[in-house]
PAFILO-491014 format. One record per residue (C-alpha): x, y, z. Coordinates in nm, 4 decimals, always signed. Layout:
N
vexdo x:X, y:Y, z:Z;
...
This chain:
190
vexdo x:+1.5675, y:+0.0276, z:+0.7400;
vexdo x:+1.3019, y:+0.2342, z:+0.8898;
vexdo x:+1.2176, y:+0.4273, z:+0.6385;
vexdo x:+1.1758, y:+0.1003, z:+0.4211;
vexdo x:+0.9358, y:-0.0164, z:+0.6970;
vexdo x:+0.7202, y:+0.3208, z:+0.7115;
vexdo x:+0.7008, y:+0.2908, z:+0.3568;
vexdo x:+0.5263, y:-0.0599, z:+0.3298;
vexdo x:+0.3139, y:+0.0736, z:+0.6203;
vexdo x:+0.2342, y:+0.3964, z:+0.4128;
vexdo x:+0.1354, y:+0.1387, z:+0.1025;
vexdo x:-0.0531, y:-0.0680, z:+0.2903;
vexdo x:-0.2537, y:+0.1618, z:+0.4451;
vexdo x:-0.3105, y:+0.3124, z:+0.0986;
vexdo x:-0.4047, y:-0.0090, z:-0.0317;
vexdo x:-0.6729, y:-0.0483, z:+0.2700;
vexdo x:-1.0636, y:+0.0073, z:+0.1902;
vexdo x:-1.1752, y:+0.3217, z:+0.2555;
vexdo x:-1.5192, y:+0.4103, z:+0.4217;
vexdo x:-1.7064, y:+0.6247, z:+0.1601;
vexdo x:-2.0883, y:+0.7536, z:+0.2445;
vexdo x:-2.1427, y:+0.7220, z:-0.1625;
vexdo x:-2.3736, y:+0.5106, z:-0.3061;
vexdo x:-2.3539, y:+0.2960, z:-0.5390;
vexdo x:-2.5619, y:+0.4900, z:-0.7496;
vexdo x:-2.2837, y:+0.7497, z:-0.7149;
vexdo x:-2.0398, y:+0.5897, z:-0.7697;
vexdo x:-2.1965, y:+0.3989, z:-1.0917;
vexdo x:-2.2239, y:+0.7606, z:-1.1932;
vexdo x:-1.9221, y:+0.9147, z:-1.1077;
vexdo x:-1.5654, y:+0.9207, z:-1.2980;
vexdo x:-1.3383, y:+0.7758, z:-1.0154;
vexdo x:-1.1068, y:+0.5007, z:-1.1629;
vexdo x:-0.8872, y:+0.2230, z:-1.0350;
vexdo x:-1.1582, y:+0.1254, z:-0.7506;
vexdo x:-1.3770, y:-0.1035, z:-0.6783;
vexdo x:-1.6943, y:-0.0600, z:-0.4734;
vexdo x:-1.8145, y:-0.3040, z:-0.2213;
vexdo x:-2.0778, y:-0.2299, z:+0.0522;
vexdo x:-2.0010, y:+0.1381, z:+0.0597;
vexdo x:-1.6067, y:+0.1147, z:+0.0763;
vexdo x:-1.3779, y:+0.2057, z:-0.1937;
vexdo x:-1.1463, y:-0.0917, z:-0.2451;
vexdo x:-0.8118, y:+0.0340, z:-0.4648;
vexdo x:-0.6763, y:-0.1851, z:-0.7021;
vexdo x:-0.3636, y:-0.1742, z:-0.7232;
vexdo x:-0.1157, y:-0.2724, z:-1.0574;
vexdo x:-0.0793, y:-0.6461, z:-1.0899;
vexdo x:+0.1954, y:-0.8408, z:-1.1671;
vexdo x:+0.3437, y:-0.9463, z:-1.5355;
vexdo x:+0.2199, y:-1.3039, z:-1.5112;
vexdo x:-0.1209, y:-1.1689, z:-1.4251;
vexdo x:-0.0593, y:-0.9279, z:-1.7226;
vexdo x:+0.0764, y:-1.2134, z:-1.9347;
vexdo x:-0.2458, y:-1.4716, z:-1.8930;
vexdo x:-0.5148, y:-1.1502, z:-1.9216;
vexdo x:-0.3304, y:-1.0650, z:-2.2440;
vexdo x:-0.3369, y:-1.4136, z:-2.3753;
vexdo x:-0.7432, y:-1.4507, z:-2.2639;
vexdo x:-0.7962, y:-1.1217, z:-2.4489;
vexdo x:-0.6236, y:-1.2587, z:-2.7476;
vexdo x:-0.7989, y:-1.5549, z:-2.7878;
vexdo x:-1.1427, y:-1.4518, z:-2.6986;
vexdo x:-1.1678, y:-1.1060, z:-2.8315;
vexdo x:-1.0968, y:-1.1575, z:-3.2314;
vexdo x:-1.3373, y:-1.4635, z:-3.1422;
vexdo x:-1.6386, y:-1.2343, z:-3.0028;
vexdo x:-1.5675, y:-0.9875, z:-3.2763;
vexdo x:-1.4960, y:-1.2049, z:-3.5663;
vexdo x:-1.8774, y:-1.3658, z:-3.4806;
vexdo x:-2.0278, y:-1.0561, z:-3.3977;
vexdo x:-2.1204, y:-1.2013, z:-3.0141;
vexdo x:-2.1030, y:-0.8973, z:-2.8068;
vexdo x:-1.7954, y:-0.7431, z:-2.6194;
vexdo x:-1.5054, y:-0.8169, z:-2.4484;
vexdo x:-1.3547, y:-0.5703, z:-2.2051;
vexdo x:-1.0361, y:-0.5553, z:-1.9578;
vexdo x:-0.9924, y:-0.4919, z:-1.6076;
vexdo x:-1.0517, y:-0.1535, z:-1.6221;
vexdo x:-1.4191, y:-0.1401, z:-1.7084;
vexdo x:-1.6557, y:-0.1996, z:-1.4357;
vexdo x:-1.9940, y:-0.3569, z:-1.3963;
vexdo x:-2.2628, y:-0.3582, z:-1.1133;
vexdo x:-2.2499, y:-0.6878, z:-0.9367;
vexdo x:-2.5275, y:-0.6173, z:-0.6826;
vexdo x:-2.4602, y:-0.4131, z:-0.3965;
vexdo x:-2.1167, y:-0.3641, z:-0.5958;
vexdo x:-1.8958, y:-0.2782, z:-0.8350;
vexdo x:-1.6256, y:-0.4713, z:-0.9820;
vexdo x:-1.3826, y:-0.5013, z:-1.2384;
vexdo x:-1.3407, y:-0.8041, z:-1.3400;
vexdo x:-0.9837, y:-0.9324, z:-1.5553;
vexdo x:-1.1786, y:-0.9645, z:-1.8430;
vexdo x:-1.5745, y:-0.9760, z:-1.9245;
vexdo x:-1.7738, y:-1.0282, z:-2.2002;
vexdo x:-2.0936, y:-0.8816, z:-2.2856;
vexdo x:-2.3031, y:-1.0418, z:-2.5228;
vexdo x:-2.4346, y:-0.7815, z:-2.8526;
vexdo x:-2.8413, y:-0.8348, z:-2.6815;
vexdo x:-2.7346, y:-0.7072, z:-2.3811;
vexdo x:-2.5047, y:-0.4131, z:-2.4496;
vexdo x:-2.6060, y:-0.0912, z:-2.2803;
vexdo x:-2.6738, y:+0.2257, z:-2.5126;
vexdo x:-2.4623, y:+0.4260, z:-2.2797;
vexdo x:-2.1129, y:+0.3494, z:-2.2346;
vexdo x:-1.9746, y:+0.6465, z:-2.0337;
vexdo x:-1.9575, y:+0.5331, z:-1.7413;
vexdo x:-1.9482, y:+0.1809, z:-1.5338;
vexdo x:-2.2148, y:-0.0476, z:-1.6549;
vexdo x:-2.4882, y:-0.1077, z:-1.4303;
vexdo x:-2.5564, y:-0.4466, z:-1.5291;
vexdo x:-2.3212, y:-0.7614, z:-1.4735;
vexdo x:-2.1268, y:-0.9141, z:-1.7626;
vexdo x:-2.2539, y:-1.3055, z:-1.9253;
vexdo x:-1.9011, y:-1.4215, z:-1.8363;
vexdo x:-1.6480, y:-1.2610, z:-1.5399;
vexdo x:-1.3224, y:-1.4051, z:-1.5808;
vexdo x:-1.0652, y:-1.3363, z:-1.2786;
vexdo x:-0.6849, y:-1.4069, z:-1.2688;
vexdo x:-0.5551, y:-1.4994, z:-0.9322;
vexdo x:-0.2763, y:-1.2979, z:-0.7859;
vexdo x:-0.0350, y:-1.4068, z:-0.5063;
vexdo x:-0.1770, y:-1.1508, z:-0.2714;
vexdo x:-0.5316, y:-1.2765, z:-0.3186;
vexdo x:-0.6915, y:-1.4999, z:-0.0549;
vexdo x:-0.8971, y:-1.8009, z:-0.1545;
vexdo x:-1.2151, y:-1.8020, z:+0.0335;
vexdo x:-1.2278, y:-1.3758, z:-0.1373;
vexdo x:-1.1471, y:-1.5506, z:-0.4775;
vexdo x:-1.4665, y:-1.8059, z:-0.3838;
vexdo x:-1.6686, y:-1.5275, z:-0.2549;
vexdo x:-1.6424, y:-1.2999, z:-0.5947;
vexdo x:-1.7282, y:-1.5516, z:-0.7986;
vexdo x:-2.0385, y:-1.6555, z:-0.6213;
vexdo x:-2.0897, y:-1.2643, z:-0.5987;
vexdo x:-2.0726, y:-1.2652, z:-0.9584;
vexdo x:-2.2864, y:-1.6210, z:-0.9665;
vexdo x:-2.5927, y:-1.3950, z:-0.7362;
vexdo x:-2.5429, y:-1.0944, z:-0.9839;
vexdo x:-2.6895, y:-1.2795, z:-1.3147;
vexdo x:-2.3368, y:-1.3819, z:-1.4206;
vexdo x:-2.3891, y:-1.6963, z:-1.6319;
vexdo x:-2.0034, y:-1.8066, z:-1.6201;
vexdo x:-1.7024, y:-1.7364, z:-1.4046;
vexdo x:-1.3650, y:-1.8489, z:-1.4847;
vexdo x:-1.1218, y:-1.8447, z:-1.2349;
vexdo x:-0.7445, y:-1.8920, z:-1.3482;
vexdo x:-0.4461, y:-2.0119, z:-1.1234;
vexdo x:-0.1506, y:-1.8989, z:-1.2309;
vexdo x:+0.0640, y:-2.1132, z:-0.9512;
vexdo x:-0.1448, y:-2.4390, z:-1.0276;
vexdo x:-0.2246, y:-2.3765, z:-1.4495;
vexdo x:-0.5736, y:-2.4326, z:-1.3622;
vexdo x:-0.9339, y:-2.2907, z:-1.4489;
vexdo x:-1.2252, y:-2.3082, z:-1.1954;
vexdo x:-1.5271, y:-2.3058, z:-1.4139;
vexdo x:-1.8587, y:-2.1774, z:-1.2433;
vexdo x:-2.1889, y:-2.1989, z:-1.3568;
vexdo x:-2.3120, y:-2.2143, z:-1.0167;
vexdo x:-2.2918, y:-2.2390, z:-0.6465;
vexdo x:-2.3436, y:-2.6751, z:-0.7182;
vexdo x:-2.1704, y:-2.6806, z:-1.0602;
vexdo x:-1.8200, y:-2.5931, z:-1.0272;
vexdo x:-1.5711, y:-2.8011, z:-1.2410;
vexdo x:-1.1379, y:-2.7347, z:-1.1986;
vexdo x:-0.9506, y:-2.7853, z:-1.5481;
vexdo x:-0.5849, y:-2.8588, z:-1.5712;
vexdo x:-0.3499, y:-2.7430, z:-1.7946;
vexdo x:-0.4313, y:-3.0511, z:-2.0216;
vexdo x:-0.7964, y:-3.0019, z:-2.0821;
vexdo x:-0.9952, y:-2.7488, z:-2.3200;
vexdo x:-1.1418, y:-2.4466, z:-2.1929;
vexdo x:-1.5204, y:-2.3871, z:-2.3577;
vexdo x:-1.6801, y:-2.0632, z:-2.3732;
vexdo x:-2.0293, y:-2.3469, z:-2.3329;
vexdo x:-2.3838, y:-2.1828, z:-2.4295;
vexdo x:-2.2444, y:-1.8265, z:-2.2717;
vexdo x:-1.9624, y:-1.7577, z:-2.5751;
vexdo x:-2.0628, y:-2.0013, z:-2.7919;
vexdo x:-1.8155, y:-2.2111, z:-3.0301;
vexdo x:-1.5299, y:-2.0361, z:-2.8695;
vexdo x:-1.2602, y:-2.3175, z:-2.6842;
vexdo x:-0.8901, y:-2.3188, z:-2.5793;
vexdo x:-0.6229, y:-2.5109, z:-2.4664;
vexdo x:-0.5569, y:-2.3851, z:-2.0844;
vexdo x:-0.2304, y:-2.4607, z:-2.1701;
vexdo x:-0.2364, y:-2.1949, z:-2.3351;
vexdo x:-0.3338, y:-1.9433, z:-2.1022;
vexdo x:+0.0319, y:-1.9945, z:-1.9126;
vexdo x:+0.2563, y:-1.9227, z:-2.1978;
């Protein structure tokens, strides 16, 4: 039983941010992967879960062939990142419309994407969840999803004042940011 315990201890302290004197100009710049950077700390992200996999999968599927069928931009998974201020973060999925897509794609972007989209996992805590997307909200982000995998439910920001929570029932709009795209959240879960 102790060893079990040291080992939880051991991930946990693994999973902890660590300090970093880098900038963020660094680390925009440099090739370090599966971190995010926030305030000078390097936060890891560790592997989610297969329902977070399942409804990431299922937004990529619907939205990507949708972006590249009408020739809208880009849609990218969690393992791209994009400067969100004094950060940056990796967001489930983003999209990137084709006006503002960077010439250089080699490393993280330094600009945030038109629409973050972030999947709630059972470790996360909700006033972080509420805090990222108004992070992404200050960045230039013009839409935030915010899925709830425990309650089938999007939170749809457009701002800090015009937040809207869709149930399972309801349709899903990609508004003026992915325009003409919709879909059932239903759809999302299965």
């Amino acid at each position: 039983m102790g060893i079990l315990k040291e080992g939880h201890e051991q991930a946990a302290v693994s999973l902890a941010p660590i300090e970093t004197d880098m900038t963020l100009q660094d680390f925009l710049e440099s090739d370090i992967e599966g971190y995010e950077y926030v305030k000078g700390a390097l936060i890891p992200m560790p592997p989610t879960s297969g329902e977070h996999g399942d409804i990431s999968t299922n937004i990529f599927l619907f939205l990507g062939p949708y972006v590249h069928q009408n020739q809208l931009g880009r849609v990218y998974t969690s393992d791209t990142g994009f400067q969100i201020g004094d950060r940056v973060l990796m967001p489930d999925i983003a999209f990137v419309s084709s006006a503002r897509l960077p010439e250089d794609r080699h490393r993280a972007f330094a600009i945030p994407p038109d629409l973050a989209v972030e999947v709630v996992s059972r470790t996360d805590i909700q006033y972080r969840v509420t805090e990222k997307a108004f992070a992404y909200l200050n960045a230039g982000v013009r839409l935030v999803w915010v899925i709830d995998p425990v309650g089938k439910t999007v939170t749809v920001y457009r701002s800090e004042t015009d937040i809207k929570t869709l149930t399972y029932d309801d349709t899903l709009s990609g508004e003026d940011v992915v325009e003409g795209f919709s879909c059932q959240v239903a759809t999302l879960f299965e």
